[in-house]
N, C-alpha and C positions, 0 to 999 in steps of 0.2 A: 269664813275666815274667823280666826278665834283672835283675840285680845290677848295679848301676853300677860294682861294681870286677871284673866279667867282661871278659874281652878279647871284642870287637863284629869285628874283623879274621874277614875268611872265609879261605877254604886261601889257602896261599903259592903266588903267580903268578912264574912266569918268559918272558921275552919267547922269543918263533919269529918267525920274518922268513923267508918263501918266495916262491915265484913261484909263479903260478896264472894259467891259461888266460884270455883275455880272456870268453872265455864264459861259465868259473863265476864270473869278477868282476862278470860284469852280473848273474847268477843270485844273487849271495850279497848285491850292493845291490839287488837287491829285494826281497829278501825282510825286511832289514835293514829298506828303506822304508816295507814293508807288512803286515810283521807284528811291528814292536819287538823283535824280535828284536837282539841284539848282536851284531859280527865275534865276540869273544872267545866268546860263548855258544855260537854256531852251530859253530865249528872245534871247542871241546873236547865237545861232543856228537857232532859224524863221526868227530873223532879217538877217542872213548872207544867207540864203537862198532866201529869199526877194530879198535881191538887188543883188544876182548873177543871176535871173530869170529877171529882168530887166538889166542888163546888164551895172549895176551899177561901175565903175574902182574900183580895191581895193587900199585900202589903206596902207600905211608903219605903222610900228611896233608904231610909235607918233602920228599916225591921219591923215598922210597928204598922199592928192590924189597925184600922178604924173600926169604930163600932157600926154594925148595921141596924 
C-alpha cells in the first residue's frame, strides 16, 4: 500500500531522437501492435542489455555513473 503523501513518479526519463533502419521501424511497430509493448519500453530494455553486455557501470536513479 503506498502513502498518499509518497511520490507515485517512476525514474527520471530523458528524451533520445535517432534514426533507425526502415526494417527495424516496421519490426519495432509490430511488435508495439502486437504485443503492447511501448517504443520507450522496448528501446531501454535493448539499450539496457546493450550496455550490460559491454560492461557498461550502471547508473543511479538521476543519470549519474559512480565511480569504480
Amino acid at each position: 500500500m503506498t502513502s498518499k503523501l509518497e511520490s507515485r513518479r517512476g525514474p527520471v526519463k530523458v528524451q533520445l531522437n535517432t534514426w533507425v533502419l526502415a526494417s527495424t521501424e516496421a519490426r519495432l511497430k509490430w511488435l508495439v501492435a502486437n504485443r503492447q509493448f511501448t517504443v520507450t519500453s522496448i528501446v531501454d530494455v535493448a539499450l539496457q542489455e546493450l550496455l550490460d553486455r559491454y560492461d557498461v557501470p550502471p547508473a543511479d536513479p538521476d543519470g549519474r555513473i559512480g565511480e569504480r
